[in-house]
C-alpha positions as CSV (number, residue, x, y, z in Angstrom):
1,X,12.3,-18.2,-18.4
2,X,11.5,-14.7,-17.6
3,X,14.4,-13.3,-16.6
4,X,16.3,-15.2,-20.2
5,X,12.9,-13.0,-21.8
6,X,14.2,-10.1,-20.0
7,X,17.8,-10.2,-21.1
8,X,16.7,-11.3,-24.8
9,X,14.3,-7.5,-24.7
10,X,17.1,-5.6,-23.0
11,X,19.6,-6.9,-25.9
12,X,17.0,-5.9,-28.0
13,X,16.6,-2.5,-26.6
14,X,20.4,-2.1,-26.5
15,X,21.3,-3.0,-29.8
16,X,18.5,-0.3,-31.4
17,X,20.2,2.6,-29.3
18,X,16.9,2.6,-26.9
19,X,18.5,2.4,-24.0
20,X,22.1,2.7,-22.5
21,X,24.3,-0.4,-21.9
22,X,24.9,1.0,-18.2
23,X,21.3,0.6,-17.3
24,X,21.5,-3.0,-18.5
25,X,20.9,-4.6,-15.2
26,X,18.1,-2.7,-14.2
27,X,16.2,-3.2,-17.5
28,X,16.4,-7.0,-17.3
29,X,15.1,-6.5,-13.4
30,X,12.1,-4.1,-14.3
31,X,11.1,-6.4,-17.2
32,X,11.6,-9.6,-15.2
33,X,9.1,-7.9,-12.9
34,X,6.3,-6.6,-15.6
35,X,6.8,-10.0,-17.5
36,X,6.6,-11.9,-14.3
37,X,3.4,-9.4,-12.9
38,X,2.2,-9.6,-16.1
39,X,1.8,-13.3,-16.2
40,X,0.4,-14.0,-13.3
41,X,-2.4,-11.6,-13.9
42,X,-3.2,-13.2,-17.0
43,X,-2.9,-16.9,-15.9
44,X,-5.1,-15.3,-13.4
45,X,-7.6,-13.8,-14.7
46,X,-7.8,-17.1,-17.4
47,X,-8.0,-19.5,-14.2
48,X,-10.9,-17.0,-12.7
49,X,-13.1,-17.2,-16.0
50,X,-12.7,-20.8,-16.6
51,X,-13.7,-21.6,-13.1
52,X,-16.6,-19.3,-13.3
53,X,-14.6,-16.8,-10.4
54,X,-14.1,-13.5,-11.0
55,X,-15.4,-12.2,-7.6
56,X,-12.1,-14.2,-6.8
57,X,-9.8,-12.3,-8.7
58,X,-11.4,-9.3,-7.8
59,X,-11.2,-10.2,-4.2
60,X,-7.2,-10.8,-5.3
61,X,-6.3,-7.8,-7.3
62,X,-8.6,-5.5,-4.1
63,X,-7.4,-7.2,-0.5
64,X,-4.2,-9.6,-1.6
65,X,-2.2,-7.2,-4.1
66,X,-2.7,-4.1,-1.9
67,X,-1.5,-5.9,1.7
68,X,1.3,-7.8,0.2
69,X,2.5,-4.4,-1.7
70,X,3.1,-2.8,2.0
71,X,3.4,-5.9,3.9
72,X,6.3,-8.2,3.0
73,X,6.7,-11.5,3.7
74,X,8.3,-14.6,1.9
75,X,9.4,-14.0,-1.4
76,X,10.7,-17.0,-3.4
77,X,14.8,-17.2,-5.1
78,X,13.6,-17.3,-8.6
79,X,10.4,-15.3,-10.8
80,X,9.8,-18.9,-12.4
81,X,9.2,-20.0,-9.0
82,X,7.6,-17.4,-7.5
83,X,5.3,-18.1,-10.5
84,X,4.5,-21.5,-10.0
85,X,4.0,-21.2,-5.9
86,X,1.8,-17.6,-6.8
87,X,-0.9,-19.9,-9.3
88,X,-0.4,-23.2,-6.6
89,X,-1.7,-19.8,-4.3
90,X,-4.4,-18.7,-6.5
91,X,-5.7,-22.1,-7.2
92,X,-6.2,-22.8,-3.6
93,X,-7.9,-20.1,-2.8
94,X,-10.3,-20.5,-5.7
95,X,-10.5,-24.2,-4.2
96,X,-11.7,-23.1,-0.8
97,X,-14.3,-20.2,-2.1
98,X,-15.8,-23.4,-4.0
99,X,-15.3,-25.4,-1.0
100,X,-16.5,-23.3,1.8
101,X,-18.4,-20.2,-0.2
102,X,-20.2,-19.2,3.0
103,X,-16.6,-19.3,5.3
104,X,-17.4,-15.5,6.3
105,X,-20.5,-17.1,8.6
106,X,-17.8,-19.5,10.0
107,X,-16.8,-18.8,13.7
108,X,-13.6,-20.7,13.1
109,X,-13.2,-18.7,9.8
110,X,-13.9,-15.3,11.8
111,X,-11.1,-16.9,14.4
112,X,-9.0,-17.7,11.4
113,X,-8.8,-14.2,9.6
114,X,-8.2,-12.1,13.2
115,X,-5.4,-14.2,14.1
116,X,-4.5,-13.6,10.6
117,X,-4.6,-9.9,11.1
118,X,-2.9,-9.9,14.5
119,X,0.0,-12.0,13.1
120,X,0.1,-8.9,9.9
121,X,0.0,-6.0,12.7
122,X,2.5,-7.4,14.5
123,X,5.1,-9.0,11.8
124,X,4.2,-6.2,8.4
125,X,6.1,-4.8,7.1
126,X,9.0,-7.7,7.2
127,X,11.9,-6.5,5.7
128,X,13.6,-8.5,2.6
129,X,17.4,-8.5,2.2
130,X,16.7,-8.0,-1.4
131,X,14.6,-4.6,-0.5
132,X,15.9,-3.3,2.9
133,X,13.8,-0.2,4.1
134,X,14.8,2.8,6.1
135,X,12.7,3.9,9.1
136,X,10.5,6.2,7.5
137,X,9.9,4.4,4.8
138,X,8.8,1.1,7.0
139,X,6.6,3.4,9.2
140,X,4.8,4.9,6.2
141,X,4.4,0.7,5.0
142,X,3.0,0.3,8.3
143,X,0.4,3.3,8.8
144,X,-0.9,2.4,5.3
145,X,-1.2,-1.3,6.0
146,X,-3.0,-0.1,9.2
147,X,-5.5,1.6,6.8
148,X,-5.6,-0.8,4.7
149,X,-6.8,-3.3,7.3
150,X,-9.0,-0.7,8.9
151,X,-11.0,-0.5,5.6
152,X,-10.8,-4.3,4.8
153,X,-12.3,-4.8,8.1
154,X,-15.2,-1.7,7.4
155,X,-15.7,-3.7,4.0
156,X,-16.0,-7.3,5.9
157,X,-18.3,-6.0,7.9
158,X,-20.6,-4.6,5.5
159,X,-20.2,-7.8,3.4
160,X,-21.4,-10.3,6.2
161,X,-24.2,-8.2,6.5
162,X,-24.9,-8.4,3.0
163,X,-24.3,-12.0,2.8
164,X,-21.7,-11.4,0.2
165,X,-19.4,-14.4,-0.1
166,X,-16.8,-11.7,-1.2
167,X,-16.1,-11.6,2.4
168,X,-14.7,-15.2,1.9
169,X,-12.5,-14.3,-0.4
170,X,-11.2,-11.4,1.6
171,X,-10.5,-13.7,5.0
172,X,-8.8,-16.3,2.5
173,X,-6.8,-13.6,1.2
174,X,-5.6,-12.1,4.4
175,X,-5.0,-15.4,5.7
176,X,-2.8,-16.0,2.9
177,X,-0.7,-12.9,3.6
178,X,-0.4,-13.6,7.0
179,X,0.8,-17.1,6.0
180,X,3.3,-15.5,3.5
181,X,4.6,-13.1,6.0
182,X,5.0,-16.4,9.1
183,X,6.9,-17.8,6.3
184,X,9.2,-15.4,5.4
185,X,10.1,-14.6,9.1
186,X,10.7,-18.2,9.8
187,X,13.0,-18.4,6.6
188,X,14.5,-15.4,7.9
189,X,15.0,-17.3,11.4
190,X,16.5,-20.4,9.5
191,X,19.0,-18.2,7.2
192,X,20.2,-16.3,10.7
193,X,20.9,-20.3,12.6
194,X,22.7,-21.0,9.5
195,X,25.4,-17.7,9.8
């Protein structure tokens, strides 16, 4: 669906003398991207006000979006299902804020989220065949995820002493990046017994 989108726009584009045939391929990826981006933050952000949320999508577009940028991690063959398993994602997370709002308080959520972290330290960033990166560019993924984490962890703290459930939605959130990045390096595993 989005990627037939993509080619349909970059005909489009083509045909109007926009933009060059030889760039054809890249086109249809960057708009298979911004369509695919595009829609999720939309179904999102639909999701979030009809379930009366928005300190969830927040909490996604703040402490999910920014780790997963620099982090890695599973990444799924196709944008149409990348799109469904990304909303099953966000709906689950929405699910457990409504679930378990005061998780922060939690000791087994606390245990939860640092084992989280420690599995993101020691995994991000996990490289993707699609999007190899060089040395430097992996050690600049990895001092900014350090950051990152650094003021995720300043901002937890400040939250659980503000009783903001916020700070649920940030351990769910990490957990779920952690949980994307154990699953990409098991696929990885799986793809490397197969060759």
């Amino acid at each position: 669906m989005f990627r037939n989108l993509a080619e349909d726009i970059t005909f489009l584009l083509i045909k109007n003398k926009i933009v060059e045939i030889e760039k054809r391929e890249i086109y249809i990826y960057g708009l298979e991207v911004i369509l695919l981006n595009g829609g999720l933050l939309i179904t999102f952000l639909i999701i979030s006000l009809l379930c009366g949320e928005m300190v969830n999508f927040l909490a996604y577009l703040i402490f999910f979006l920014s780790m997963r940028l620099f982090s890695g991690g599973y990444h799924a063959e196709t944008s149409e299902r990348c799109f469904i398993l990304s909303t099953i994602m966000f709906g689950a997370s929405i699910a457990v804020s409504k679930l378990i709002p005061l998780l922060y308080i939690s000791n087994t959520g606390k245990i939860i989220g640092a084992v989280s972290v420690i599995v993101i330290l020691v995994l991000a960033p996990l490289i993707n065949e699609n999007n190899p990166l060089n040395q430097t560019q992996r050690r600049r993924n990895r001092i900014i995820l350090c950051t990152l984490l650094f003021i995720d962890l300043v901002f937890y703290i400040l939250s659980c002493n503000y009783a903001r459930t916020i700070a649920s939605n940030e351990l769910i959130f990490i957990v779920m990046d952690a949980v994307l990045l154990l699953t990409g390096k098991l696929k990885q595993g799986i793809s490397k017994m197969k060759d």
